[in-house]
PQR file of N, CA, C, O and H, with PARSE charges and radii, in Angstrom:
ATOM      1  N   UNK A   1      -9.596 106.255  41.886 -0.4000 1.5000
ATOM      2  CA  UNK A   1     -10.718 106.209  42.796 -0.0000 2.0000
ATOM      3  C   UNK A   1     -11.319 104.803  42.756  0.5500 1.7000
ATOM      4  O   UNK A   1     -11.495 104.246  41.672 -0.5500 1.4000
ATOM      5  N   UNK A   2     -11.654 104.190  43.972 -0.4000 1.5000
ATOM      6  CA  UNK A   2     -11.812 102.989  43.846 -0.0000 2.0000
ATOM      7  C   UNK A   2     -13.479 103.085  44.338  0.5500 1.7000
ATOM      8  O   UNK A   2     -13.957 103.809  45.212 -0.5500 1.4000
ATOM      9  H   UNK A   2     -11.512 104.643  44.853  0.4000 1.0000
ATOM     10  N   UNK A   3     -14.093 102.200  43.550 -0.4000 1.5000
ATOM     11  CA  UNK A   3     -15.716 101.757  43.787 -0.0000 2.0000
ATOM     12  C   UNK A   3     -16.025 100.463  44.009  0.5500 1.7000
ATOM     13  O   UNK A   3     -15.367  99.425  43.930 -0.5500 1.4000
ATOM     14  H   UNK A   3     -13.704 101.612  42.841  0.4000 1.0000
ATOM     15  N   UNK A   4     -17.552 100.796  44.409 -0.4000 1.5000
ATOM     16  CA  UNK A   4     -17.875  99.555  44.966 -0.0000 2.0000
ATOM     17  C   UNK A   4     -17.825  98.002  43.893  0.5500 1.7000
ATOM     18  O   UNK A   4     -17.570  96.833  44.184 -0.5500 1.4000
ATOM     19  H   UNK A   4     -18.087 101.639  44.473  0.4000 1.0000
ATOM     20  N   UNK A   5     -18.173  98.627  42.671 -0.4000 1.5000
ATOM     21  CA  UNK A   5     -17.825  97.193  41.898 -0.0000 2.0000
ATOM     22  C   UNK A   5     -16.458  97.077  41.487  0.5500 1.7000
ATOM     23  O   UNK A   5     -16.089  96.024  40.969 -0.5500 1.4000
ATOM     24  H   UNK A   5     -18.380  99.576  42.435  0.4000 1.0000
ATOM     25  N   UNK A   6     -15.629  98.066  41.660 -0.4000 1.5000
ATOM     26  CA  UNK A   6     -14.284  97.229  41.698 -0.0000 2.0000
ATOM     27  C   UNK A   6     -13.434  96.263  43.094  0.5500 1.7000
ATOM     28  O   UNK A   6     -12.520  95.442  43.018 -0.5500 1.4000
ATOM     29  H   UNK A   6     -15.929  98.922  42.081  0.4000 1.0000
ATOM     30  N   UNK A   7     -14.234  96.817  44.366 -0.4000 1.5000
ATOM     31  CA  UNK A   7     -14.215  95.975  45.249 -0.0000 2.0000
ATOM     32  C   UNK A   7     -14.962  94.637  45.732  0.5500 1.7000
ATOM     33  O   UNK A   7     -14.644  93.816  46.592 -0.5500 1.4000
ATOM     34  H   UNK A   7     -14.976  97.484  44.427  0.4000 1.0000
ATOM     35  N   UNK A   8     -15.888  94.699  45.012 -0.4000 1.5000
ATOM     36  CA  UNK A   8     -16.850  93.363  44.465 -0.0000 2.0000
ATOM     37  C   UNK A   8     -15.924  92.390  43.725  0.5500 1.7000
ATOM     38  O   UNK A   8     -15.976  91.219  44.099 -0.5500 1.4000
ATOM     39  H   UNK A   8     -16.147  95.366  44.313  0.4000 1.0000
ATOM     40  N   UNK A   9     -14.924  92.766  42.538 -0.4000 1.5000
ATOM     41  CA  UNK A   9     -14.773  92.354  41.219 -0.0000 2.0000
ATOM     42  C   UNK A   9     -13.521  91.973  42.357  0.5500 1.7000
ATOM     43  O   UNK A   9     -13.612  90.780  42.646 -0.5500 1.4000
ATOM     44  H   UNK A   9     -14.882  93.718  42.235  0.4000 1.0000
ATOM     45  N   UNK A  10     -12.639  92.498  42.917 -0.4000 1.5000
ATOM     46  CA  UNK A  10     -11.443  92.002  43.884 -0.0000 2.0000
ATOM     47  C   UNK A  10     -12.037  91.201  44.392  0.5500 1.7000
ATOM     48  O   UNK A  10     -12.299  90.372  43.520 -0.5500 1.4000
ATOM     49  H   UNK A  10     -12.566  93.467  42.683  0.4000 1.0000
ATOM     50  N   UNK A  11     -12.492  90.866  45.426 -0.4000 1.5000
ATOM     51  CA  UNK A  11     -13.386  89.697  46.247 -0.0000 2.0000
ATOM     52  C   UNK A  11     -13.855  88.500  45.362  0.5500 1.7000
ATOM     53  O   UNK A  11     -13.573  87.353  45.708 -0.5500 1.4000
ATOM     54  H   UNK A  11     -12.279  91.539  46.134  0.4000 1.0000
ATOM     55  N   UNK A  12     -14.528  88.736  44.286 -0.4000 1.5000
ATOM     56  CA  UNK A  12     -14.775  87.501  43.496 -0.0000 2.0000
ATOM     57  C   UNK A  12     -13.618  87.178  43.148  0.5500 1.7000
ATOM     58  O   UNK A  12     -13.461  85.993  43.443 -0.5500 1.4000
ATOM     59  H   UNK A  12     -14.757  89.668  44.004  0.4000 1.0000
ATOM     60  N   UNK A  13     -12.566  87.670  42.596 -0.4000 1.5000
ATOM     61  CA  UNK A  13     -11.014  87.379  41.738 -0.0000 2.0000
ATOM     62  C   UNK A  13     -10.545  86.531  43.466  0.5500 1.7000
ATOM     63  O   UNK A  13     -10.375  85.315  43.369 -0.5500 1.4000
ATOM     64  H   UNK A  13     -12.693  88.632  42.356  0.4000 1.0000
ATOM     65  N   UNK A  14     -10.423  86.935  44.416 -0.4000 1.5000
ATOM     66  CA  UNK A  14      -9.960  86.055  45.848 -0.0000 2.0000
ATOM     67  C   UNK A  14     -10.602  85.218  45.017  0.5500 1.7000
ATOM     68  O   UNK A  14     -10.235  84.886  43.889 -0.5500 1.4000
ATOM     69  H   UNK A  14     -10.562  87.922  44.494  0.4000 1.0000
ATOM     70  N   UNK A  15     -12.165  84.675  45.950 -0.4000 1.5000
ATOM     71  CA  UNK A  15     -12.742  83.813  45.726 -0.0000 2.0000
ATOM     72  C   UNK A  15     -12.450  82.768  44.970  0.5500 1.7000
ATOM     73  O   UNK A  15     -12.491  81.576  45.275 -0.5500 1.4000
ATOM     74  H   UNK A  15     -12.463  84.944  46.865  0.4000 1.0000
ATOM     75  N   UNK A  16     -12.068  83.416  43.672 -0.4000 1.5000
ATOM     76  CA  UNK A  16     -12.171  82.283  42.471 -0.0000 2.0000
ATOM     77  C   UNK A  16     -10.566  82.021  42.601  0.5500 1.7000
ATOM     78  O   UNK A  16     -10.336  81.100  41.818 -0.5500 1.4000
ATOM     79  H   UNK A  16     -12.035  84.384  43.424  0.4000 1.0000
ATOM     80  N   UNK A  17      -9.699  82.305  43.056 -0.4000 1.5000
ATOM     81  CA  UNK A  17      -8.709  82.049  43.601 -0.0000 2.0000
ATOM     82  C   UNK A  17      -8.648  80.759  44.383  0.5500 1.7000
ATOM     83  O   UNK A  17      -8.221  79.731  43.857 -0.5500 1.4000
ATOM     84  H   UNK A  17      -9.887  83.053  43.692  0.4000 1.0000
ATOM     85  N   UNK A  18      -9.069  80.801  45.626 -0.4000 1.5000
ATOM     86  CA  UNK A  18      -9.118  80.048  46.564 -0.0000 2.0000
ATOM     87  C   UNK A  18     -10.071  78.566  46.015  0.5500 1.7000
ATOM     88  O   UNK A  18      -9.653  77.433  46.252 -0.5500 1.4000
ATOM     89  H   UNK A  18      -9.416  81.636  46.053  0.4000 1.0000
ATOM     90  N   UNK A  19     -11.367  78.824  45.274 -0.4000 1.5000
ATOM     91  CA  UNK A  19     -11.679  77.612  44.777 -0.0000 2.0000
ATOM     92  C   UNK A  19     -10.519  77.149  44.170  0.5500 1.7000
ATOM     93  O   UNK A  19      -9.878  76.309  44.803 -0.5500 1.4000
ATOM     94  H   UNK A  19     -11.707  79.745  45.081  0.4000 1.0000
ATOM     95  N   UNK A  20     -10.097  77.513  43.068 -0.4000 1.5000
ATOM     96  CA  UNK A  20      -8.964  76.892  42.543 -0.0000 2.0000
ATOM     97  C   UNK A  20      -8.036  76.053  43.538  0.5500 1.7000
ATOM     98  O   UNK A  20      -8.080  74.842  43.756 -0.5500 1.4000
ATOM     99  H   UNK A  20     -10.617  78.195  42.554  0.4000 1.0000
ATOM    100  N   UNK A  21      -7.239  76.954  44.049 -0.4000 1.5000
ATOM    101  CA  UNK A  21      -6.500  75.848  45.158 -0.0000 2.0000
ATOM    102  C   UNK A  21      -7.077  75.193  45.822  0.5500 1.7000
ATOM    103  O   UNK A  21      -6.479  74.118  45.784 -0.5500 1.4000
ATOM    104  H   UNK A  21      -7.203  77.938  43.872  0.4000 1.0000
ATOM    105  N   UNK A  22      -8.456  75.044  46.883 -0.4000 1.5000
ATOM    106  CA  UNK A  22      -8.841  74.062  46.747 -0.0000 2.0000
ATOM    107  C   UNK A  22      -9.227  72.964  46.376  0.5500 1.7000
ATOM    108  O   UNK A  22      -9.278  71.906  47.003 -0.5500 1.4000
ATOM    109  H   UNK A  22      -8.941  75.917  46.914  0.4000 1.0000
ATOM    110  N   UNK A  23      -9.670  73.334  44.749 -0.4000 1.5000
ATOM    111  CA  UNK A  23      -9.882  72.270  43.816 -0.0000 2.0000
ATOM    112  C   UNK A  23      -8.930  71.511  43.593  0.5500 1.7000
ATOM    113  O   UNK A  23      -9.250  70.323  43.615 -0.5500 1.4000
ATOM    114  H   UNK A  23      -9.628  74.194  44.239  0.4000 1.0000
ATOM    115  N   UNK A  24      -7.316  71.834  43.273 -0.4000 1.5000
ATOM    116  CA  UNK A  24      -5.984  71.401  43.302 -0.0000 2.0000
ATOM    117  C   UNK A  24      -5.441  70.434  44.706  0.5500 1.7000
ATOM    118  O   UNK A  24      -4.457  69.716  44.532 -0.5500 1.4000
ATOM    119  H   UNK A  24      -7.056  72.799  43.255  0.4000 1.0000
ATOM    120  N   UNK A  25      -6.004  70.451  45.840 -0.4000 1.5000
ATOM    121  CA  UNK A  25      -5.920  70.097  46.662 -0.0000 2.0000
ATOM    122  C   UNK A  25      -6.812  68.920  46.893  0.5500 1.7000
ATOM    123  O   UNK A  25      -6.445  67.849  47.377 -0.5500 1.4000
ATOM    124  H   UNK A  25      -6.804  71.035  45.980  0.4000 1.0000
ATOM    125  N   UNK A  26      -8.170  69.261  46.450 -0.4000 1.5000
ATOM    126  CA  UNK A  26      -8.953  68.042  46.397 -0.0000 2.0000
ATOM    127  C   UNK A  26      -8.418  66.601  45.494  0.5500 1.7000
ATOM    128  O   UNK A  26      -8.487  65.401  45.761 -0.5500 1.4000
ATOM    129  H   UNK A  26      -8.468  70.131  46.057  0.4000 1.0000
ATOM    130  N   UNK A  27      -7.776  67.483  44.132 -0.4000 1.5000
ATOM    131  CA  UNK A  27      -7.184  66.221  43.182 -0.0000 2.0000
ATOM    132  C   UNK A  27      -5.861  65.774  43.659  0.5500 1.7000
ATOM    133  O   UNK A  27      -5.522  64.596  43.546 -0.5500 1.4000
ATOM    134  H   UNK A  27      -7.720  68.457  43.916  0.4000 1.0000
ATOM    135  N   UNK A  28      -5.093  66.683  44.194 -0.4000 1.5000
ATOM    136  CA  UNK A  28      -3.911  65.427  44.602 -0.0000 2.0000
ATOM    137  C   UNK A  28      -4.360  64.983  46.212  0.5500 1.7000
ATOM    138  O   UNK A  28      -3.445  64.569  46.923 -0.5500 1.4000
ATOM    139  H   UNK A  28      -5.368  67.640  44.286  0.4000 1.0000
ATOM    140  N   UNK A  29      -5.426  65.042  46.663 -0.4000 1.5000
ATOM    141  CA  UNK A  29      -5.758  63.975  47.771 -0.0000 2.0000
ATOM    142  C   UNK A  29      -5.657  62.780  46.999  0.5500 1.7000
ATOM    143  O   UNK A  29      -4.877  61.836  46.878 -0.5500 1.4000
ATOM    144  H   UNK A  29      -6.169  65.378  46.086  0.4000 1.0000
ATOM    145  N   UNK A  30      -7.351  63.404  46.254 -0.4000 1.5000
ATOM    146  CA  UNK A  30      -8.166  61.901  45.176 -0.0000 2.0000
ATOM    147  C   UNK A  30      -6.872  60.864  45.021  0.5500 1.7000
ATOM    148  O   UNK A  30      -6.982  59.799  45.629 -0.5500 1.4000
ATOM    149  H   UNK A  30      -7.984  64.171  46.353  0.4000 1.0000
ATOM    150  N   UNK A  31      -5.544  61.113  44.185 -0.4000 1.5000
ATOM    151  CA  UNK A  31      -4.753  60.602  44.259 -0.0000 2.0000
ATOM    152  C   UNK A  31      -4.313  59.800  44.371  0.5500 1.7000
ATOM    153  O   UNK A  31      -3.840  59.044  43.523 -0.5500 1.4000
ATOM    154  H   UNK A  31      -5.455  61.978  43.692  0.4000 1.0000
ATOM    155  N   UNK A  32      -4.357  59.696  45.985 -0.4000 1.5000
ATOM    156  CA  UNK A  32      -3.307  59.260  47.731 -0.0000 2.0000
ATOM    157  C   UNK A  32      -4.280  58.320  48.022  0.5500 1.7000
ATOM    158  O   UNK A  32      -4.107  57.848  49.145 -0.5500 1.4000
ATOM    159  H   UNK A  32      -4.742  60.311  46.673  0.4000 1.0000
ATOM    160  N   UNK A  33      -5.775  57.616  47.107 -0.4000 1.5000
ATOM    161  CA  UNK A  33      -5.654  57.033  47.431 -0.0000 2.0000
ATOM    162  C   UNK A  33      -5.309  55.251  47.561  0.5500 1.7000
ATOM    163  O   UNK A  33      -4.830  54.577  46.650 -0.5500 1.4000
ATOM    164  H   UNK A  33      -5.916  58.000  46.194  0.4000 1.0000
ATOM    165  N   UNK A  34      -5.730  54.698  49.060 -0.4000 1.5000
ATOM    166  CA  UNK A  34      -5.203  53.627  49.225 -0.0000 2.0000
ATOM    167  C   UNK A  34      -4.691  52.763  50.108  0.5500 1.7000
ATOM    168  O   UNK A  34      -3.550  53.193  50.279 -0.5500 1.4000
ATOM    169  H   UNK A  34      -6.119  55.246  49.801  0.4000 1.0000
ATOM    170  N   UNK A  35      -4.780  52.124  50.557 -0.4000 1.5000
ATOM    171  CA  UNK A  35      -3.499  52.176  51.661 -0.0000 2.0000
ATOM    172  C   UNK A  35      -2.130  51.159  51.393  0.5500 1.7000
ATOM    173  O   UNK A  35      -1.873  50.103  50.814 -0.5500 1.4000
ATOM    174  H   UNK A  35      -5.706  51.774  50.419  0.4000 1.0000
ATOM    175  N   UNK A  36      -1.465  52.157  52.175 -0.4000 1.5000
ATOM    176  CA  UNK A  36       0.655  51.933  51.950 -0.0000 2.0000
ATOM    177  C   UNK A  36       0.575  50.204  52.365  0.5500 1.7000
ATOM    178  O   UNK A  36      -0.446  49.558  52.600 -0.5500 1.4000
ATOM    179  H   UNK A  36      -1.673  53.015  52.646  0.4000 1.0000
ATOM    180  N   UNK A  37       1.947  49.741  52.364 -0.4000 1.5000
ATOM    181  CA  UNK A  37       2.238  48.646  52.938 -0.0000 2.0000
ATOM    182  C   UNK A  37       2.575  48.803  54.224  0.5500 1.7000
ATOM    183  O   UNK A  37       2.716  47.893  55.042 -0.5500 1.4000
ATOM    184  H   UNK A  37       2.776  50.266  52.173  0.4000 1.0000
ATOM    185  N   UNK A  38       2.754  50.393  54.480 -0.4000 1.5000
ATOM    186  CA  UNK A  38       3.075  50.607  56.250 -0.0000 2.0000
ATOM    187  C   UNK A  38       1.825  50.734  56.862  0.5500 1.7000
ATOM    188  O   UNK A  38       1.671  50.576  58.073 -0.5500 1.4000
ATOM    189  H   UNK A  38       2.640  51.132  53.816  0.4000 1.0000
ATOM    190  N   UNK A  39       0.513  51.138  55.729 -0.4000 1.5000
ATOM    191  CA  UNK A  39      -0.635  51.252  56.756 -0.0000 2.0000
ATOM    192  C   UNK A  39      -1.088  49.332  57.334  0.5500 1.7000
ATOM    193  O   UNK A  39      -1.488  48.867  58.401 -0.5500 1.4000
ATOM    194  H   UNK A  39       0.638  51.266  54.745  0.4000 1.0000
ATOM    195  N   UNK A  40      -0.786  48.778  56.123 -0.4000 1.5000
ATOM    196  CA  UNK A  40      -1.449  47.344  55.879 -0.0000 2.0000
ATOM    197  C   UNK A  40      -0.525  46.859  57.506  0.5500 1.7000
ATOM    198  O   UNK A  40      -1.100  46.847  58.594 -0.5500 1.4000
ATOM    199  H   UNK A  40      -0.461  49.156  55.256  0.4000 1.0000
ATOM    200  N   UNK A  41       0.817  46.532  57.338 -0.4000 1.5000
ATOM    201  CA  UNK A  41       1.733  46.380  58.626 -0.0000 2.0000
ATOM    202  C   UNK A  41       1.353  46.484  59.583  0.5500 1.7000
ATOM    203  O   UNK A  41       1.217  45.620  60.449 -0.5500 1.4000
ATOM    204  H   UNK A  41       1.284  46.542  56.454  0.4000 1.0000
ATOM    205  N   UNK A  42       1.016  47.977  59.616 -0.4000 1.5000
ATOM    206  CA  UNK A  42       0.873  48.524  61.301 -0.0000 2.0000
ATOM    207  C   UNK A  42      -0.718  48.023  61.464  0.5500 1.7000
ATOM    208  O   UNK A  42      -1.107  48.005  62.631 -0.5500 1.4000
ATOM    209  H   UNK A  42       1.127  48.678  58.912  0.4000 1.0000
ATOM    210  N   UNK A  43      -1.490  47.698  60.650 -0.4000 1.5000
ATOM    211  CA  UNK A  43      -2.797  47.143  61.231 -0.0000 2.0000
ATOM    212  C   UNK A  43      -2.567  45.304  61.586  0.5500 1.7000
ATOM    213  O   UNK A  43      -3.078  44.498  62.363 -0.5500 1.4000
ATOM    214  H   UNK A  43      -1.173  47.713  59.702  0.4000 1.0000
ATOM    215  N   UNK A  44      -1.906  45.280  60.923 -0.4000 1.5000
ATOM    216  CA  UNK A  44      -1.409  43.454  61.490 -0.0000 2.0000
ATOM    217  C   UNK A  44      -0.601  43.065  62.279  0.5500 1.7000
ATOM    218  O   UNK A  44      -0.357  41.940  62.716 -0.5500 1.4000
ATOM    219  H   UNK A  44      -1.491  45.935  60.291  0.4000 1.0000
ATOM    220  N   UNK A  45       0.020  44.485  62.548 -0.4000 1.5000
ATOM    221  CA  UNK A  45       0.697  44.228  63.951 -0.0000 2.0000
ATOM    222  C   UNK A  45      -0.129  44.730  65.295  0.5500 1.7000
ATOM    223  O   UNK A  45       0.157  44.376  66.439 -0.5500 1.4000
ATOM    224  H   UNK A  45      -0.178  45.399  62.193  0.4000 1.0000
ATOM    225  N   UNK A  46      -1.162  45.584  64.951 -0.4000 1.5000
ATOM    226  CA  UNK A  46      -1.855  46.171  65.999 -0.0000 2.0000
ATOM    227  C   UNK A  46      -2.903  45.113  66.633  0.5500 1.7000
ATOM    228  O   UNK A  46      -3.272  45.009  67.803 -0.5500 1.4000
ATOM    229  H   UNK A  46      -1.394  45.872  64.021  0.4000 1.0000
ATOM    230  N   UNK A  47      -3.362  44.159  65.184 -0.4000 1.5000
ATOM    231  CA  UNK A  47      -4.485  43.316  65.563 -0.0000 2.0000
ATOM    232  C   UNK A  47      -3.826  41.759  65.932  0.5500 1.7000
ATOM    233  O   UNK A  47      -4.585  41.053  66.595 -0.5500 1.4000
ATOM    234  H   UNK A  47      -3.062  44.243  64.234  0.4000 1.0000
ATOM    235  N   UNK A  48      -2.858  41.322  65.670 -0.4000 1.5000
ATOM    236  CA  UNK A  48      -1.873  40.893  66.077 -0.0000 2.0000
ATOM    237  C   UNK A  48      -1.982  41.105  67.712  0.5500 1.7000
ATOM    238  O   UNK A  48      -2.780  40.354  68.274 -0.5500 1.4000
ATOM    239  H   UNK A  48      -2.241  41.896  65.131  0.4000 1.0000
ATOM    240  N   UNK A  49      -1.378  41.897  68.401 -0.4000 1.5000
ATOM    241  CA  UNK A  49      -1.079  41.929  69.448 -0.0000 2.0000
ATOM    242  C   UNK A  49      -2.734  42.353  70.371  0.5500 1.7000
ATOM    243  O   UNK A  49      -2.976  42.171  71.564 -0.5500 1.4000
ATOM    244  H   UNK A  49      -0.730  42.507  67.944  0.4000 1.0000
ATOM    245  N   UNK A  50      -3.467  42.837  69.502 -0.4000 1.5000
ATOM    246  CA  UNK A  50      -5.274  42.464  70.431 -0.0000 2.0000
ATOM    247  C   UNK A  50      -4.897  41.117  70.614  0.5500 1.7000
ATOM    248  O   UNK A  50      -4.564  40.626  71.693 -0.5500 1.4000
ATOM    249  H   UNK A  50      -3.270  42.986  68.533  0.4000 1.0000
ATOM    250  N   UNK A  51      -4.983  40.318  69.126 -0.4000 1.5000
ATOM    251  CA  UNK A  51      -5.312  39.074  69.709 -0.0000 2.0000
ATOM    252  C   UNK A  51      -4.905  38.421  70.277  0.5500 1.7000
ATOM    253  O   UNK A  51      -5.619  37.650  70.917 -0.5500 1.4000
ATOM    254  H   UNK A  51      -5.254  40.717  68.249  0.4000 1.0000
ATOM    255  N   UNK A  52      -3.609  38.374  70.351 -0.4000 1.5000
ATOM    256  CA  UNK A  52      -2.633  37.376  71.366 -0.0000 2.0000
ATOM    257  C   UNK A  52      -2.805  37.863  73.082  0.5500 1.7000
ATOM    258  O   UNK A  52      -2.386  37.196  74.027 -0.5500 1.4000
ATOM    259  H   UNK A  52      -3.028  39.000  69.831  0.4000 1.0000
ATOM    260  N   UNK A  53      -3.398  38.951  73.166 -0.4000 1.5000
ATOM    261  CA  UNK A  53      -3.128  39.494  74.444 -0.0000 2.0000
ATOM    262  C   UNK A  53      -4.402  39.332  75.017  0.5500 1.7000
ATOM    263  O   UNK A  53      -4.623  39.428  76.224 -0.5500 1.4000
ATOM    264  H   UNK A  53      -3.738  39.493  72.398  0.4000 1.0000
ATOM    265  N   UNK A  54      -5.317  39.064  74.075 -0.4000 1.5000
ATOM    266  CA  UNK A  54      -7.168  39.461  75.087 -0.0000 2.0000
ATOM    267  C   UNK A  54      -7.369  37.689  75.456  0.5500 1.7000
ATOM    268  O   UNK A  54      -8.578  37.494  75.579 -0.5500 1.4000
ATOM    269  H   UNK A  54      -5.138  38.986  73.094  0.4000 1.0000
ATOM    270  N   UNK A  55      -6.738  36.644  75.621 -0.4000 1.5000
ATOM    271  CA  UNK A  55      -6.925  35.426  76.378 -0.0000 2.0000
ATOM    272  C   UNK A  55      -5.954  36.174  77.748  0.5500 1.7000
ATOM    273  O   UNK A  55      -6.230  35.952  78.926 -0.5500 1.4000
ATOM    274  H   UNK A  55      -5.756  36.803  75.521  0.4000 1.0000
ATOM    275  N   UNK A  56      -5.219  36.748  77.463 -0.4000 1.5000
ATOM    276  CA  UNK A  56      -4.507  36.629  78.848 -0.0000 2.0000
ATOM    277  C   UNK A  56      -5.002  38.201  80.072  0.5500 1.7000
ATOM    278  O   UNK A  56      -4.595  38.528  81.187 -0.5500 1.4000
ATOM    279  H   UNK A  56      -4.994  36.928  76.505  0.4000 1.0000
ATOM    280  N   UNK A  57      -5.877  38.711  79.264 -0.4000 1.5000
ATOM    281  CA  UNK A  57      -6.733  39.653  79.462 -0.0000 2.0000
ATOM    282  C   UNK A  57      -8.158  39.284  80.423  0.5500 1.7000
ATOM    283  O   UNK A  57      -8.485  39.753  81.513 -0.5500 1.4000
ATOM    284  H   UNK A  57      -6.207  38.445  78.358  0.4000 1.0000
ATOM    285  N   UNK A  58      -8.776  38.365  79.650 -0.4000 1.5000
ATOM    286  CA  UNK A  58      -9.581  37.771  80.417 -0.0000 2.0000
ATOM    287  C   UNK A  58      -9.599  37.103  80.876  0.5500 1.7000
ATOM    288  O   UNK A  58     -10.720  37.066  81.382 -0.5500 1.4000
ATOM    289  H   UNK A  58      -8.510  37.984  78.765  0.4000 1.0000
ATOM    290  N   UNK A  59      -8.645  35.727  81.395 -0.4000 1.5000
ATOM    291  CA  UNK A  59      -7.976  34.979  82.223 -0.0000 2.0000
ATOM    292  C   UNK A  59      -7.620  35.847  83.600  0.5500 1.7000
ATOM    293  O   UNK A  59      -7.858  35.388  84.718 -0.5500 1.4000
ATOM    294  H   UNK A  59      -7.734  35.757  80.983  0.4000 1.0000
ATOM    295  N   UNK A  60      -7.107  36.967  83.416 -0.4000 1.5000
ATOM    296  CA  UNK A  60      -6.328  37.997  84.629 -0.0000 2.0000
ATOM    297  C   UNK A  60      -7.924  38.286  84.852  0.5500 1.7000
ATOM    298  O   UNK A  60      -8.473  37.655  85.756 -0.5500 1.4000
ATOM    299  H   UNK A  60      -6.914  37.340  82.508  0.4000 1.0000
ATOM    300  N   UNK A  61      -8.572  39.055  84.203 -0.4000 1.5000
ATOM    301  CA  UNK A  61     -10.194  39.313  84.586 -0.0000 2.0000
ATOM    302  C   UNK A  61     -10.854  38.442  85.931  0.5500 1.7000
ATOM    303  O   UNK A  61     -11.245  38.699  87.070 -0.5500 1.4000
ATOM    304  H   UNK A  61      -8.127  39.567  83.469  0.4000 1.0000
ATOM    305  N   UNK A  62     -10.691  37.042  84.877 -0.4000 1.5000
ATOM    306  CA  UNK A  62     -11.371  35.817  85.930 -0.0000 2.0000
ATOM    307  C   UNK A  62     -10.787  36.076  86.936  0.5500 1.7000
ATOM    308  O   UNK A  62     -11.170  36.658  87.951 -0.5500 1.4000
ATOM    309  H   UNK A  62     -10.374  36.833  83.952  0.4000 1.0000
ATOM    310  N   UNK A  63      -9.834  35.643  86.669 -0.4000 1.5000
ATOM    311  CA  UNK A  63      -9.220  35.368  88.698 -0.0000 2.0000
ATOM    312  C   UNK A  63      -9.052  36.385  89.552  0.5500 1.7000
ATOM    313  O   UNK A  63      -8.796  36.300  90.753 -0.5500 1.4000
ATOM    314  H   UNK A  63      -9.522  35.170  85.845  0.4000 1.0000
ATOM    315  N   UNK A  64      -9.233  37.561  88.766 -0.4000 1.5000
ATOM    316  CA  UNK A  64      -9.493  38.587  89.812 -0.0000 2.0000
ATOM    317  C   UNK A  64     -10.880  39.126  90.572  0.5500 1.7000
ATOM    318  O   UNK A  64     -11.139  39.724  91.617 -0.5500 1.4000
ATOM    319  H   UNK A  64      -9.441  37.630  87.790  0.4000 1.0000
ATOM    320  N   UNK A  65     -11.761  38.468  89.234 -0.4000 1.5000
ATOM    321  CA  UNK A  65     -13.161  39.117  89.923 -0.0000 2.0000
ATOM    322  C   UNK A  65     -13.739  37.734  90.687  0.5500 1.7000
ATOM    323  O   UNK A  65     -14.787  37.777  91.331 -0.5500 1.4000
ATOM    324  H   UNK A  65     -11.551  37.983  88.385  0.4000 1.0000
TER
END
């Protein structure tokens, strides 16, 4: 026969479950961090190509407006 504090006592046992794996999840983020040499790259190639491109950006601007 099942009662109400053994269905209490299930629900907390989840609960304290799920903190756990979250907690486990929080530490191998903490980890990760950093950034890669692919994040470092792809931002020097992204800002890279702003900059080479926004003279010929606003040059096309001018002579059009």
């Amino acid at each position: 026969m099942t009662t109400q504090d053994d269905q209490v006592r299930e629900q907390q046992g989840f609960a304290a479950d799920y903190r756990g794996l979250a907690a486990e999840q929080w530490d191998s983020a903490a980890e990760q961090r950093g950034f890669t040499i692919a994040d470092i790259l792809w931002a020097i190639g992204i800002w890279s190509v702003i900059l080479c491109l926004s003279p010929v950006i606003v040059f096309y601007v001018l002579m059009v407006a």
